[in-house]
C-alpha positions as CSV (number, residue, x, y, z in Angstrom):
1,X,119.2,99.7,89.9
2,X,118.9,102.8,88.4
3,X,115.4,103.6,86.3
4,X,115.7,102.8,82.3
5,X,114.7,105.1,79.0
6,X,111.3,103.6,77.5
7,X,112.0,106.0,74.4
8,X,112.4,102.8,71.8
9,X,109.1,101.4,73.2
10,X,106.3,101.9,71.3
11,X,103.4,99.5,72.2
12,X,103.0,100.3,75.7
13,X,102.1,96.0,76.3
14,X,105.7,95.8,75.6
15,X,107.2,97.8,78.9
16,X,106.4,94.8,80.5
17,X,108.9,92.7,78.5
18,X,111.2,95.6,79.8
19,X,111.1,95.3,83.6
20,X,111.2,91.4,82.9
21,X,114.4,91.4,81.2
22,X,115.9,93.8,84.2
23,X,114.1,92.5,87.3
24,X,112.4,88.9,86.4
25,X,112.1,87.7,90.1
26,X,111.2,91.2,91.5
27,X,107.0,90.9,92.4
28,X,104.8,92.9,89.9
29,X,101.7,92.0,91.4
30,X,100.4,91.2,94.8
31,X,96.9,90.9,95.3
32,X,94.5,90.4,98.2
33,X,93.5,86.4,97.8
34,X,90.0,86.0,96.6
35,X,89.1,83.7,99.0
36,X,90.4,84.6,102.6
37,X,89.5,87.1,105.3
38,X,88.3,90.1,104.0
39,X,89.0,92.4,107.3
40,X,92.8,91.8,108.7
41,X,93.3,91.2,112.2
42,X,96.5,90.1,114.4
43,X,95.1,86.4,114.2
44,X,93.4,86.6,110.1
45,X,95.8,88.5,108.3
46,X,95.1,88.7,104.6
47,X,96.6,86.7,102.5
48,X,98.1,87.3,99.6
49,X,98.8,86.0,95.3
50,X,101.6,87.4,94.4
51,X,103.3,87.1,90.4
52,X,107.1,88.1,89.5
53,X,107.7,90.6,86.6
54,X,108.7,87.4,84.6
55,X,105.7,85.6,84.9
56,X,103.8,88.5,84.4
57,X,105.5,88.6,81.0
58,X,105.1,84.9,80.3
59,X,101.6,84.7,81.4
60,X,100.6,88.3,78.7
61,X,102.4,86.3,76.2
62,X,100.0,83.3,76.7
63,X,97.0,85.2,76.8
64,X,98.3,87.7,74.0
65,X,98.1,84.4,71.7
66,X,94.9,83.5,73.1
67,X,93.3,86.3,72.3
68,X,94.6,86.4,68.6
69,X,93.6,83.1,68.3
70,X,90.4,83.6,69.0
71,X,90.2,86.7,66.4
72,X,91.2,89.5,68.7
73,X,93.3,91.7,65.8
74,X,95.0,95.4,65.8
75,X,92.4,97.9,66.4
76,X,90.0,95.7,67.7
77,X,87.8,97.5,70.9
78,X,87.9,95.1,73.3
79,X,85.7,96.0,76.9
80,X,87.9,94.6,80.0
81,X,85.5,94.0,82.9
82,X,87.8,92.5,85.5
83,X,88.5,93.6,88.7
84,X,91.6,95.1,89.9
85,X,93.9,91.7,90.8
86,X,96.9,89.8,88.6
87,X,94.3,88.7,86.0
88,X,93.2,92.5,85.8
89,X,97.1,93.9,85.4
90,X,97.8,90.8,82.9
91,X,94.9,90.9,80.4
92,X,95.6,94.9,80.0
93,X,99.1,93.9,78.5
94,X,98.2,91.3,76.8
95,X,95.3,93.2,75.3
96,X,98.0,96.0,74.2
97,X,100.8,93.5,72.9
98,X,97.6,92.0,70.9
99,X,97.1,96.0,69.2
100,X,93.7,95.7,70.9
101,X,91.7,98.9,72.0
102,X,91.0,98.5,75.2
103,X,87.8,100.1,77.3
104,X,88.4,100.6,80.5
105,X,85.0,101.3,82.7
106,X,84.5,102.0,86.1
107,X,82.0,99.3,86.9
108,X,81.4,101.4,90.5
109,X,79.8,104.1,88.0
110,X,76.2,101.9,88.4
111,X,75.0,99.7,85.8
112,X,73.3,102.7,83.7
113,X,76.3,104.8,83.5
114,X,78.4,101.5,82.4
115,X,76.0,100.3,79.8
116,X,76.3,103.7,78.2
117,X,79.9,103.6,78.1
118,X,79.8,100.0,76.9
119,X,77.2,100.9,74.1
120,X,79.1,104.2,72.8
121,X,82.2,102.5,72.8
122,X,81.0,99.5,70.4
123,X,83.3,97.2,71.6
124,X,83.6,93.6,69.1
125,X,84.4,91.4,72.0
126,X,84.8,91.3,75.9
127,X,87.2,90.0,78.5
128,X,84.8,89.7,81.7
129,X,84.5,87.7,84.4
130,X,80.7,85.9,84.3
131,X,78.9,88.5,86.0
132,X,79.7,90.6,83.0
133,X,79.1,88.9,80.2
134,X,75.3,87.9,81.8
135,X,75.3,92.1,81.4
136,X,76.5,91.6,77.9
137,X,73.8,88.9,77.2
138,X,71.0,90.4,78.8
139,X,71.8,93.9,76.7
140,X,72.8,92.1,73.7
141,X,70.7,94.7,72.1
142,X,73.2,97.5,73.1
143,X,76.1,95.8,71.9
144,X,75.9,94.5,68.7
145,X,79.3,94.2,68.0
146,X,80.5,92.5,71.0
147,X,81.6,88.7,69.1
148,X,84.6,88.2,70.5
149,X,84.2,86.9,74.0
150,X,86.6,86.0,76.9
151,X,85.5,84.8,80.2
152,X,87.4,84.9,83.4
153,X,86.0,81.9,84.9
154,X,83.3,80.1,83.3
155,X,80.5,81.1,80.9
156,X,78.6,79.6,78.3
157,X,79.3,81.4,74.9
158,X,82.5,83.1,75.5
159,X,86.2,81.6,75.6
160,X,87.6,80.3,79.0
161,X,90.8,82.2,79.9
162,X,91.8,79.7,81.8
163,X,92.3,77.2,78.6
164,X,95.1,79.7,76.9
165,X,97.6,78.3,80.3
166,X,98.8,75.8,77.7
167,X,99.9,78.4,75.1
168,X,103.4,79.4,74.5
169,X,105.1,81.9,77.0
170,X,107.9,82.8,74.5
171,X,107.7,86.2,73.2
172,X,105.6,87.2,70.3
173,X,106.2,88.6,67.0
174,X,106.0,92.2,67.4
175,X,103.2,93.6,65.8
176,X,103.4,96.9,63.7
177,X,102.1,99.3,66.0
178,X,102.9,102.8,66.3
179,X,103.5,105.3,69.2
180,X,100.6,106.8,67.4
181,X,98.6,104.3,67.9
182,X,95.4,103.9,69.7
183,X,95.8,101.8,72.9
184,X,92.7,102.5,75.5
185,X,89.5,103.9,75.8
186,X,89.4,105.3,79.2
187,X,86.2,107.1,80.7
188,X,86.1,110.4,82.8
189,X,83.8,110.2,86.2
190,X,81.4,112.3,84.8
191,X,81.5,114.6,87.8
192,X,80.0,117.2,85.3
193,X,77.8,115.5,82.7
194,X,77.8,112.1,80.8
195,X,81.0,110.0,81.4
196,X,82.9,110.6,77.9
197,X,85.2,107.9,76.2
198,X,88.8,109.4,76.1
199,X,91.3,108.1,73.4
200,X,94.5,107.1,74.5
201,X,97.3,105.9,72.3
202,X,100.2,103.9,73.4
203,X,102.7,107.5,73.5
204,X,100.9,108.8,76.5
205,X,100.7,105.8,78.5
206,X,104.2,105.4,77.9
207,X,105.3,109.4,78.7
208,X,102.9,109.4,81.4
209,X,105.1,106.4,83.1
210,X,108.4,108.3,82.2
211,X,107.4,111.7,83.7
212,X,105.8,110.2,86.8
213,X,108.3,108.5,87.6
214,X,111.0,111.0,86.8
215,X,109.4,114.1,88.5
216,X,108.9,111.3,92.1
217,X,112.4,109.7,91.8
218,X,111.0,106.4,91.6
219,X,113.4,103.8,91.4
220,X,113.0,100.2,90.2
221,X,111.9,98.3,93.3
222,X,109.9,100.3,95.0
223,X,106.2,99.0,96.4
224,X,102.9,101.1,95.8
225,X,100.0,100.1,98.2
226,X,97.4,100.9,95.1
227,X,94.1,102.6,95.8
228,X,93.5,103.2,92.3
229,X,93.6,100.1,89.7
230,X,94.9,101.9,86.7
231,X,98.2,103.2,88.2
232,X,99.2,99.6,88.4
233,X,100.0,100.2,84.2
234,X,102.8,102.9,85.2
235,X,104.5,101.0,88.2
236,X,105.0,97.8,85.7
237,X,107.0,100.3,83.7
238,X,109.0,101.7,86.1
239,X,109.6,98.2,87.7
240,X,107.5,98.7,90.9
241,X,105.9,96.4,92.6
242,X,102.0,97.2,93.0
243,X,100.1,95.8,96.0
244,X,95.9,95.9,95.9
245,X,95.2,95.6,99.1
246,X,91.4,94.3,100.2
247,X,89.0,96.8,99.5
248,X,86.3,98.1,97.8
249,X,87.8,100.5,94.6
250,X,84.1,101.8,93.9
251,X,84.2,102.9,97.7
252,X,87.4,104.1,99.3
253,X,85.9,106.1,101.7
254,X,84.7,102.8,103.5
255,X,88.1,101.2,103.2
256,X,89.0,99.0,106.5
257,X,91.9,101.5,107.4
258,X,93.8,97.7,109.2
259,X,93.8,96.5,105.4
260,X,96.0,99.4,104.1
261,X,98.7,99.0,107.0
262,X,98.8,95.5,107.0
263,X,99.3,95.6,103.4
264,X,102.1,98.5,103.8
265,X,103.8,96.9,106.4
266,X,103.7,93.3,104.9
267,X,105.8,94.5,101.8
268,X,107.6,97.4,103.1
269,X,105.9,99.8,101.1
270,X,107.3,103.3,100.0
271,X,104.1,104.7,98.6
272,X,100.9,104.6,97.7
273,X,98.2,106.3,95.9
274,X,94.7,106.7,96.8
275,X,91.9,109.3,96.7
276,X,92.1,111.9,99.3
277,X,88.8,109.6,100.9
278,X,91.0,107.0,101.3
279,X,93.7,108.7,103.0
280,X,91.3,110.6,105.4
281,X,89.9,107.3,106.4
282,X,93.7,105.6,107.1
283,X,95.0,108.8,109.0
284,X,92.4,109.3,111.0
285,X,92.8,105.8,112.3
286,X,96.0,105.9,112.1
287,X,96.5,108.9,114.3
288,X,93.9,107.8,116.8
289,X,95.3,104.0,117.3
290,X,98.9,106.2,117.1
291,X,99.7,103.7,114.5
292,X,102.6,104.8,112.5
293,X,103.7,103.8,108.8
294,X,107.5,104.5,108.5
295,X,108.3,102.8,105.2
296,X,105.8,104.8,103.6
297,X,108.2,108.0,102.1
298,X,105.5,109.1,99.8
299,X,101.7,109.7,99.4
300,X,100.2,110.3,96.2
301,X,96.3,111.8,96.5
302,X,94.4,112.9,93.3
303,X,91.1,113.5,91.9
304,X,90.3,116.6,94.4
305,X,91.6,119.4,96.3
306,X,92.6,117.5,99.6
307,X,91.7,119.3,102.7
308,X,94.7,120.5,105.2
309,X,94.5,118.7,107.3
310,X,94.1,115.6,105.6
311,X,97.9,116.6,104.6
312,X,98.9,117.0,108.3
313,X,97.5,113.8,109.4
314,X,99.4,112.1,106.6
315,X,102.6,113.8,107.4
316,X,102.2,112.9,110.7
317,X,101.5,109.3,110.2
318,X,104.1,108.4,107.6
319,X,108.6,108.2,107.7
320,X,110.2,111.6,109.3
321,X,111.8,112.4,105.7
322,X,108.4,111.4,103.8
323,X,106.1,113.9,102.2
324,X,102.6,114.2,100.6
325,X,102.0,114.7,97.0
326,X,98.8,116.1,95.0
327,X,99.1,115.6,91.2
328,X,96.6,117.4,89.5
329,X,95.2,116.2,86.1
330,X,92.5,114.9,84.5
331,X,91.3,111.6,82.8
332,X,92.1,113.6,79.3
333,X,95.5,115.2,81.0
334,X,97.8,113.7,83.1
335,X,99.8,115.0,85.0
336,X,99.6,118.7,84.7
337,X,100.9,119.6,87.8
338,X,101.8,119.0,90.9
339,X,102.2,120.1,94.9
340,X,103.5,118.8,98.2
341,X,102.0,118.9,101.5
342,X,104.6,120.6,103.0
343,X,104.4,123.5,100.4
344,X,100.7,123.4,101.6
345,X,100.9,123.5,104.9
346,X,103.7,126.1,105.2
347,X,103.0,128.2,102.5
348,X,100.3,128.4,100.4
349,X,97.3,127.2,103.1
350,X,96.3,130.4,104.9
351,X,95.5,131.6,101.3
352,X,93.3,128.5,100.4
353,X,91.7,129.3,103.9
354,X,90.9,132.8,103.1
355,X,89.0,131.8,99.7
356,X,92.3,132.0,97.2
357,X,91.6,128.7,96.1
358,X,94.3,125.5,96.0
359,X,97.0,126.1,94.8
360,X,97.8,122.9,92.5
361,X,102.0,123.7,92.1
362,X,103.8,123.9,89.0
363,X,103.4,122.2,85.8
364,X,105.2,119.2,85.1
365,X,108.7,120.2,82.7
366,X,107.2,119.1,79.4
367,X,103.5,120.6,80.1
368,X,102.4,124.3,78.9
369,X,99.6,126.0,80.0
370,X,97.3,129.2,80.0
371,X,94.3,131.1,81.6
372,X,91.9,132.2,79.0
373,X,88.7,134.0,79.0
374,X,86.0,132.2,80.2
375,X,83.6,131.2,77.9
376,X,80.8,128.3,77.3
377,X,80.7,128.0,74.0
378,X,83.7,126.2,71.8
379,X,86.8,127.8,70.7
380,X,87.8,126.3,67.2
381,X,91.3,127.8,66.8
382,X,94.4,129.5,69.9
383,X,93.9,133.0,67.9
384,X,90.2,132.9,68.8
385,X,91.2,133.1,72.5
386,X,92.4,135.8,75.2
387,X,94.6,134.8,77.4
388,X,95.0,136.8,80.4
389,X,97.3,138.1,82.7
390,X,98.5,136.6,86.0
391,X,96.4,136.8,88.7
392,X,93.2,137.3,86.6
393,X,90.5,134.2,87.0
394,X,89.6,132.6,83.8
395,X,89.8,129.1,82.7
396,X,92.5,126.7,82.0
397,X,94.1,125.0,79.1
398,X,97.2,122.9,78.6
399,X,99.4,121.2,75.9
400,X,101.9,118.6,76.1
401,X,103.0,115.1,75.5
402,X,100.4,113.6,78.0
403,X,97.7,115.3,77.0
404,X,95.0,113.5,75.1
405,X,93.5,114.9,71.9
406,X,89.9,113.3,71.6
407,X,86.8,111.8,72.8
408,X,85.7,109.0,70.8
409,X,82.2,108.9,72.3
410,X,81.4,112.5,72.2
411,X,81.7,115.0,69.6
412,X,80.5,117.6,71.4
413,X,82.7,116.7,73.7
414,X,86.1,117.7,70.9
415,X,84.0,120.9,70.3
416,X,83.6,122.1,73.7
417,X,86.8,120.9,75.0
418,X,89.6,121.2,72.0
419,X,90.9,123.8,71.1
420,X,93.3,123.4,67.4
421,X,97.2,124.9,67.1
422,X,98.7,123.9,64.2
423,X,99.2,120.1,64.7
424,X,98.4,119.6,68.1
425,X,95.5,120.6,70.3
426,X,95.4,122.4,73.6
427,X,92.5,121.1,75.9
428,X,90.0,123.1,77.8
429,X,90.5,121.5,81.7
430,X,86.9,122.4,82.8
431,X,88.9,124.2,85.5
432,X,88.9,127.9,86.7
433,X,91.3,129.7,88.1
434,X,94.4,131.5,88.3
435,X,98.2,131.5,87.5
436,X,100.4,133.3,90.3
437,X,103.9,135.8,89.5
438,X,105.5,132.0,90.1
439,X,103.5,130.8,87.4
440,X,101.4,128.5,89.5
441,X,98.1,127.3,89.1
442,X,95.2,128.7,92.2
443,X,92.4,126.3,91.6
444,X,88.9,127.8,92.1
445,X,86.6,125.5,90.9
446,X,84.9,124.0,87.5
447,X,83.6,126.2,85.3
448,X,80.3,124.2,84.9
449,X,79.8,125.1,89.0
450,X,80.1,128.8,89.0
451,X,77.4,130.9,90.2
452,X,76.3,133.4,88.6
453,X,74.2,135.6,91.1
454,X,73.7,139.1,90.9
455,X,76.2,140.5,92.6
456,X,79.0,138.5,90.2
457,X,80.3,135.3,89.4
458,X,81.2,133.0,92.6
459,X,83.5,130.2,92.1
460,X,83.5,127.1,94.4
461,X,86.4,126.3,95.9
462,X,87.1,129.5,96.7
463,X,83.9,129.9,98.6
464,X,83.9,126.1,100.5
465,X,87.4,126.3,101.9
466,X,86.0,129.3,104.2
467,X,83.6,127.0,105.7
468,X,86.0,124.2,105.4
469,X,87.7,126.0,108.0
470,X,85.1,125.6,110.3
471,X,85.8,122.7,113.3
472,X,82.6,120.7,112.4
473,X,82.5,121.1,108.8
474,X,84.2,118.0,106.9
475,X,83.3,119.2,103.3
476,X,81.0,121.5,101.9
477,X,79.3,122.3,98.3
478,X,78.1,126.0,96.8
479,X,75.5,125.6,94.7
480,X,73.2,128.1,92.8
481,X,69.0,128.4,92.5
482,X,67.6,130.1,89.9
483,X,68.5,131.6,86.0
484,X,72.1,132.6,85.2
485,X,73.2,135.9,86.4
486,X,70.2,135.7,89.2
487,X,71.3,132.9,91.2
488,X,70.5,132.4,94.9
489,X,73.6,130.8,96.2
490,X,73.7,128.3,98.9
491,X,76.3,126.6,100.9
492,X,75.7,122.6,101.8
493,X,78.0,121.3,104.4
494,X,78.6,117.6,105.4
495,X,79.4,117.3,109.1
496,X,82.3,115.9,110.3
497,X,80.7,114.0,112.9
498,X,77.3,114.0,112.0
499,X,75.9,111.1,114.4
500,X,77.2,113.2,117.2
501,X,75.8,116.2,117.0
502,X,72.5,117.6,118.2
503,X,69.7,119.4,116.4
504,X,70.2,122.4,118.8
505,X,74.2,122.3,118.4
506,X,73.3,121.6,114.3
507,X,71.3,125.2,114.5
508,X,74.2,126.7,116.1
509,X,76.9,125.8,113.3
510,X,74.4,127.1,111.0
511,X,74.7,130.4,112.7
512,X,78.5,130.1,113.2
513,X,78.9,129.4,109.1
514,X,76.6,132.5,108.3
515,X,78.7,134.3,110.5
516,X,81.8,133.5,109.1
517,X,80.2,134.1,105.8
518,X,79.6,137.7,106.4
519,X,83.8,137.8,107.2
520,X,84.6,137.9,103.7
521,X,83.8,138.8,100.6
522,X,83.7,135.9,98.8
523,X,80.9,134.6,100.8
524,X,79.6,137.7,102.3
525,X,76.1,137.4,99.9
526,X,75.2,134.5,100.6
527,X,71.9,133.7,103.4
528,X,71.6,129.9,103.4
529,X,73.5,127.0,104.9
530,X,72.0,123.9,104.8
531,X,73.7,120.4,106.6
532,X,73.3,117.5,104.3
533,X,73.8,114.1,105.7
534,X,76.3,112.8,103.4
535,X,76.8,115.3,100.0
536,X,77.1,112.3,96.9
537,X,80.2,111.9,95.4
538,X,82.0,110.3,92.8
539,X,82.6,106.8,92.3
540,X,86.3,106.8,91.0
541,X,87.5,108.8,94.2
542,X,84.9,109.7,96.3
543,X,85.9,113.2,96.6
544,X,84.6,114.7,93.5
545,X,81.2,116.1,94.3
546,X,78.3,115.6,92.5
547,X,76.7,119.6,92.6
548,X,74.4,118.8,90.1
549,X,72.1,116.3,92.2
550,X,72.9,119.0,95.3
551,X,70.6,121.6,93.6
552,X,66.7,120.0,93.3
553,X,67.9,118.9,97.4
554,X,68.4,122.1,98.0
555,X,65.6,123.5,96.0
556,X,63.2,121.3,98.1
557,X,64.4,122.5,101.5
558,X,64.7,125.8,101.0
559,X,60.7,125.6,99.8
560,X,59.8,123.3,103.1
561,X,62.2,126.1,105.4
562,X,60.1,129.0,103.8
């Protein structure tokens, strides 16, 4: 079956209806059974729910009335706080075919973090399951809005779910909603400050499922093995079949690498996406059980530069003919661009190793982009920018279909980060770096994590893939002490073996890493390495890391060394 046009569609709870009416029997959903064995082994396999695309349609269509009965209407914010399952993938569509806002919140973000979100979102209602609407109750005070309220089980004070099963299954009457639209509120790691609320209308969800699926080939009928909830929206538009497998989304890292196989093997998976945690976790296993995955054609990684040989050990692992892919976006822009693993590892690698940062590929066909000046302060209009030549470091900003043109929480956020041309608005990535003579992206770091010591600006990623290179090093963080323009810079490395290594062989790598410093220029200034037991990182990926809550650790030892 060859892939269909969603260009008529213009409420994005509608591409379900879609893949129905082409594919009703084909699965849309399998999910790890709530109650079963939560580690797979030969004799406890996991056990699987599974729904078809046209169940999946009747079952939003049930819902979608549910919620309108109980006073859900367009425009509504509606706060979804469901794990990533059948229920999870159903009540998003329903929620768009309702016109509903819906907030999408990393619950692995900690209770403080979520609240936030919750409260500068100002939801009027909630779909939850009970654990989050005693949240709600307990913080009523931060929610004042939040009437409207959906249960996933049972709760006193908020509608059961489970009673709109009775509800008709037939289509609805379309509602008048507009490409235009708003469709999601969708919150960004905050890797480098608050989390902020990003708008999303119902275009870029739906051109985001177009150009992913165009620029991958993806047919109708492939399976994903899902690491990360929210792609699940895209495969039901392009009719593939999503598989969460048992896990832990908050913590990939940790992921039971025998859960992943079992679940690629199981359903003949040709991809999946997951963080690059996730992936170093399954090939390392993988390659040490000599485990092999040859359905598997394609890997998607995102959310941070992913190391070398994380690629090999994919390659390795996975079909002959298959390959490794590393989009590169952000929560406000996605995709931008994108690069392979074999392009990595035969081309552009010994550069990354030798502090040229990663290069991220090319930008997707409808996507522009430029290096401008960096700068801290907002840019109001394109004129008030300089862009610069190739091969010059500054910051990135891109324009396109996909790309998302406000924070609703944060309007600091539109000053620092938007950037108006005429109608449309290019956004400031956070990101620094460079544009090659093939007009491709070098990623050096975020701008918020430069140093700025005296000898000149240092840039991250630049600077932690030399010690990357090093045998025992599995990841590593530059981080600056002191004002701007004076800082002390030091490198913070995460062992790759940690609980196997001795203080006296620990004092040695130090050595070897100040050593290698002095090799190049990059990293020739700087004096201290320190080994950090596990450096924190992100919640959505686990890769992203957290520099901010590196520097006071750092502080502290560098006082207790001296």
């Amino acid at each position: 079956m060859e892939a269909w046009r969603l260009d008529h569609v213009n409420n994005v709870g509608h591409v379900v209806s879609e893949t129905a009416a082409r594919m009703p029997d084909g699965i849309a959903v399998a999910a790890a059974a709530k109650k079963g064995p939560k580690k797979s082994t030969p004799r406890t396999p996991i056990r699987y729910d599974e729904i078809t695309f046209g169940d999946l349609e009747a079952q939003t269509n049930r819902l979608a009335r549910g919620f309108i009965d109980g006073g859900v209407k367009k425009g509504d914010r509606i706060a979804l706080m469901v794990p990533p399952g059948i229920e999870f993938v159903a009540m998003v569509f329903a929620l768009f075919k309702c016109g509903a806002v819906v907030i999408l919140i990393d619950p692995g973000m900690g209770r403080k973090n979520m609240l936030h979100c919750l409260a500068s979102a100002d939801p009027v209602g909630m779909v939850g399951i009970p654990l989050a609407h005693v949240v709600r109750v307990m913080k009523r005070w931060a929610l004042p809005l939040c009437k409207k309220n959906f249960v996933v089980g049972k709760f006193f004070g908020a509608k059961k779910t489970s009673d709109f099963d009775g509800l008709d299954s037939a289509a609805l009457q379309a509602l008048d909603v507009g490409r235009e639209d708003a469709a999601a509120i969708i919150f960004t790691t905050g890797s480098t400050g608050p989390p902020k609320g990003v708008l999303y209308r119902h275009r870029i969800f739906i051109e985001q499922a177009q150009q992913i699926r165009d620029y991958f080939q993806i047919q109708p009928g492939t399976v994903d093995v899902s690491g990360f909830p929210l792609f699940a929206l895209f495969n039901t538009a392009m009719g593939t079949t999503t598989v969460f497998p048992e896990m832990d989304p908050t913590r990939p890292a940790d992921v039971h690498p025998p859960n992943i196989i079992d679940a690629v093997n199981k359903y003949h998976a040709d991809q999946s996406f997951g963080s690059p945690a996730l992936w170093n976790t399954v090939s390392k296993f993988c390659e040490s059980a000599e485990v092999k995955l040859p359905s598997v054609k394609r890997i998607l990684s995102a959310g941070a530069p992913v190391p070398a040989h994380v690629l090999r050990r994919i390659k390795s692992v996975i079909a002959e003919d298959g390959d490794a892919f590393t989009p590169y976006g952000a929560t406000e822009a996605l995709p931008v661009a994108c690069n392979s693993a074999t392009v990595v590892l035969e081309e552009t690698r010994t550069h990354t190793d030798n502090g040229g940062g990663t290069c991220v590929g090319s930008a997707f066909e409808t996507m522009r982009w430029k290096v401008i000046e960096i700068s801290d302060d907002p840019i109001s209009t394109i004129e008030d920018c300089r862009e610069l030549s190739q091969m010059e470091t500054g910051e990135l900003i891109v324009q396109g279909v996909t790309v998302t043109d406000q924070y609703v929480t944060s309007d600091r956020g539109n000053e620092l980060h938007k950037i108006k041309d005429g109608d449309w608005f290019w956004h400031r990535m956070g990101d620094v770096g460079y544009l090659d003579d093939s007009n491709r992206f070098w990623f050096c770091g975020r701008k918020s994590h430069r140093v700025q010591a005296p000898t000149g600006t240092m840039f991250t990623v630049t600077c932690e893939a030399i010690f990357n290179t090093h045998p025992d090093v599995y990841r590593s963080a530059l981080v600056g002490l002191g004002s701007v323009g004076q800082q002390t810079p030091v490198i913070i490395v995460e062992l790759s073996d940690p609980k196997n290594v001795s203080a006296n062989r620990k004092l040695a790598i130090v050595k070897e890493l100040k050593l290698l410093a002095a090799e190049h220029w990059q990293t020739d200034n700087i004096r201290h390495v320190l080994v950090h037991p596990a450096l924190p990182v992100d919640i959505r990926h686990n890769s992203k890391i957290f520099r901010e809550k590196l520097r006071p650790w750092a502080a502290k030892q560098l006082d207790m060394l001296t």
